[in-house]
C-alpha positions in Angstrom: 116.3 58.3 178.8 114.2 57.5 182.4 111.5 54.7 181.7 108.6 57.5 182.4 110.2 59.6 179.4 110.5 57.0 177.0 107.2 55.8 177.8 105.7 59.3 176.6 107.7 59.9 173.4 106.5 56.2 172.4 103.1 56.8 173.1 103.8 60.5 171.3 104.8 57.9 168.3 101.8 55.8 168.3 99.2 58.7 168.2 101.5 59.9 165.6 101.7 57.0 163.6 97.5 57.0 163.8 97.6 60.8 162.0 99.6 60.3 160.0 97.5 57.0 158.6 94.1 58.6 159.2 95.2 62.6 158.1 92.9 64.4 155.7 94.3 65.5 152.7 96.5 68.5 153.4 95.2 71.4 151.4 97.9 74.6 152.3 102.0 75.1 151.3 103.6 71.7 150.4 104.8 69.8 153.6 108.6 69.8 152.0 111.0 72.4 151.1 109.7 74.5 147.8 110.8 77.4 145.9 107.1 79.1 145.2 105.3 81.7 146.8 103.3 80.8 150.3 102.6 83.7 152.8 104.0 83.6 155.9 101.3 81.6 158.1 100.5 79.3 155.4 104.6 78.5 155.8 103.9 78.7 159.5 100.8 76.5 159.4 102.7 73.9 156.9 105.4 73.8 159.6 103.2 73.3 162.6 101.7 70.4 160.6 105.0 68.4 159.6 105.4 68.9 163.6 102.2 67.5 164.6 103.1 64.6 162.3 106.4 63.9 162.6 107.3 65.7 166.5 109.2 68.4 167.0 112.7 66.5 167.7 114.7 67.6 164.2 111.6 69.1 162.8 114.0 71.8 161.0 117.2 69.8 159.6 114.6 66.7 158.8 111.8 68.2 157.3 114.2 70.7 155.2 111.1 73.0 155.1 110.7 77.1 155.3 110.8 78.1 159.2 111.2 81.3 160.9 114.2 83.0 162.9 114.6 82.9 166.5 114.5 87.1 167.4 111.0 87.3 165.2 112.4 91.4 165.1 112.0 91.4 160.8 108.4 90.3 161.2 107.6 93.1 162.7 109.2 95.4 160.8 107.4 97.6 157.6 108.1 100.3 155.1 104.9 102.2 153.8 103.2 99.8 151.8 105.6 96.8 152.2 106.4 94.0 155.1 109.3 91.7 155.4 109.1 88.3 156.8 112.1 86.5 157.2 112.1 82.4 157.2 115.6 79.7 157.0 115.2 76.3 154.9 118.2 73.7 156.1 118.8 71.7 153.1 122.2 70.0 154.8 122.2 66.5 154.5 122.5 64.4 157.0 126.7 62.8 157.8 127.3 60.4 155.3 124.4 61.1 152.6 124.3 63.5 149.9 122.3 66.3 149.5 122.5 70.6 148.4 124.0 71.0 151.8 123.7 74.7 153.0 121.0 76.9 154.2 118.8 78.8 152.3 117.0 82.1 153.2 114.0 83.8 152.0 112.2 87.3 152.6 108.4 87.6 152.0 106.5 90.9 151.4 102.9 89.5 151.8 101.2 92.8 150.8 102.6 92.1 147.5 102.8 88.7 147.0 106.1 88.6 146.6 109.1 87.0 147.5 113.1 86.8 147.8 115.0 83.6 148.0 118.9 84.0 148.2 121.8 81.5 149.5 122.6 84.0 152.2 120.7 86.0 154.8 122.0 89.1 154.0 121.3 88.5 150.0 117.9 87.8 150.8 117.5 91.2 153.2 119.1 93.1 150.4 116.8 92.0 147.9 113.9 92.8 150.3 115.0 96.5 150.3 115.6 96.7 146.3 111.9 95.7 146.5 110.4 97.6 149.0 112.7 101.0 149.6 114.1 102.3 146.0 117.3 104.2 146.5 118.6 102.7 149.8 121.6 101.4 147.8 122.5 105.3 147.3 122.2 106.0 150.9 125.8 107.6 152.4 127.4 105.5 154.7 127.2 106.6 158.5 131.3 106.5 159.2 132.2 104.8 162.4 133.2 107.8 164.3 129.7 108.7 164.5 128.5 107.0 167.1 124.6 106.4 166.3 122.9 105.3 169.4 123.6 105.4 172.8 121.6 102.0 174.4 118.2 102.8 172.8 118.7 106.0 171.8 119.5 108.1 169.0 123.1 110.3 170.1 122.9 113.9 169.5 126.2 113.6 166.9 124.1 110.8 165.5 120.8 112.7 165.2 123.1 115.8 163.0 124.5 113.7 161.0 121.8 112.2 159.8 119.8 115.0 159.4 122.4 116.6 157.5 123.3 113.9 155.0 119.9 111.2 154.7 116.5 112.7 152.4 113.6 112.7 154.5 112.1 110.3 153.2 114.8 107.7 154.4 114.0 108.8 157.9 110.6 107.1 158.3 109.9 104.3 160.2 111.1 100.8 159.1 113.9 102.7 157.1 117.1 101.7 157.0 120.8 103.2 157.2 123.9 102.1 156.4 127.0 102.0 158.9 130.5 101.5 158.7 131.4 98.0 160.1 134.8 96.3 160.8 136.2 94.2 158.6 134.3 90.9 159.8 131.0 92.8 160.9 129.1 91.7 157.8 125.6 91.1 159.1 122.5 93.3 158.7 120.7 93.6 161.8 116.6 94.3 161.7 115.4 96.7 164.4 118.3 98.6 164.6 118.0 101.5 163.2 117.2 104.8 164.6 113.5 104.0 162.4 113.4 100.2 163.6 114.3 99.3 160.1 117.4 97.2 159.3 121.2 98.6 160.2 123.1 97.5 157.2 126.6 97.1 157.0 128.8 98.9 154.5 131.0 95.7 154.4 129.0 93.4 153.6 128.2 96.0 150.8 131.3 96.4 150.1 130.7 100.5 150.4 133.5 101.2 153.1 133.6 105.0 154.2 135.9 107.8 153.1 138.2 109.7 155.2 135.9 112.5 154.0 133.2 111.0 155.7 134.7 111.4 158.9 132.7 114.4 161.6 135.0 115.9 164.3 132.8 116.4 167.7 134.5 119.9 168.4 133.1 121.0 164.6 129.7 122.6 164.6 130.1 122.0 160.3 129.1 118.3 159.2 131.1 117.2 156.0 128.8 115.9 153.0 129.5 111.9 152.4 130.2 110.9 148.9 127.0 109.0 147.0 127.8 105.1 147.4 127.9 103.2 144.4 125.1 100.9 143.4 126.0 97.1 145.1 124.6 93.7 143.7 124.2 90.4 145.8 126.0 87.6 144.2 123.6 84.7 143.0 120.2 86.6 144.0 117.3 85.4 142.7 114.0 86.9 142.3 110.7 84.5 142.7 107.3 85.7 141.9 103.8 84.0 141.8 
């Protein structure tokens, strides 16, 4: 490091050091990883503070606490009455110590208090949705012939499909739909459905499409897609205040 940056991160340390000695008591969401209910900028505002103690260099692996994605496209996203906000803990250890090792993820619907954490991301999107949209879980899945969106639009073959086999009230904004994904295309992505809700993927769900589900472009008729069966995310847990 050049003499001129090593002379700003110490003096960063000093002032640092003098907060942390001279801090008032902290009064919001523990400065420290924790399983209970926080909204989201009282986990934001807990963050920023462990920063402006500690500095921002390893804030997230050191300070195992709850932080927030890098797109920021869940936060945005709503259904009726409900939000999601989506935040990471890293409770790895460091090499050579011992500690839970993995990260942790957790959805927060702030309109309700309420909260989701789960060992995976997905697990922690699908308990989201058991919360805040009954019913997704019986949603047909879109098979991968039908192409649904062409850039950032919604395809015509797309468009009567849909219409044809989702209720109308799963085609609202922030809802979701389910699509057929290849074998190791197991994330949910937020913001991409034709709704801006989340584009969920059948394998991860383990709800693969039929051959019945399948929509040849030269056929004006669109075939009916069986009712998926009910999935459950391994190891979910449900937190409430």
């Amino acid at each position: 490091m050049p003499i001129d940056g090593q002379l700003s991160f110490d003096i960063d340390e000093l002032i640092r050091e003098d907060l942390r000695a001279n801090a008032p008591e902290w009064q919001g969401a523990p400065l420290y990883f924790t399983t209970d209910y926080y909204s989201p900028s009282e986990l934001d505002a807990a963050f920023q503070h462990w920063k402006v103690l500690y500095g921002n260099f390893g804030c997230i692996p050191l300070s195992h606490m709850w932080h927030r994605g890098f797109s920021g496209i869940s936060d945005r996203l709503t259904f009726q009455e409900h939000s999601i906000a989506m935040f990471t803990a890293d409770l790895r250890a460091e090499p050579e110590a011992e500690g839970p090792g993995d990260l942790i993820y957790q959805a927060v619907c702030e309109p309700c208090d309420w909260h989701h954490v789960s060992g995976t991301e997905n697990g922690a999107v699908e308990g989201w949705h058991d919360h805040a949209v009954p019913g997704w879980r019986e949603l047909p899945v879109i098979p991968a012939q039908v192409r649904v969106r062409e850039q950032s639009s919604l395809t015509k073959l797309g468009r009567r499909w849909i219409e044809a086999h989702y209720p109308p009230e799963m085609q609202v904004p922030g809802a979701p739909m389910i699509t057929e994904r290849a074998r190791y295309a197991t994330r949910h992505v937020a913001g991409h459905s034709p709704w801006g809700g989340y584009d969920l993927s059948s394998t991860a769900l383990g709800q693969p499409a039929s051959d019945d589900n399948a929509v040849a472009r030269s056929s004006p008729k669109l075939l009916s897609a069986p009712t998926a069966q009910p999935a459950v995310s391994p190891g979910a847990q449900v937190l409430r205040r």
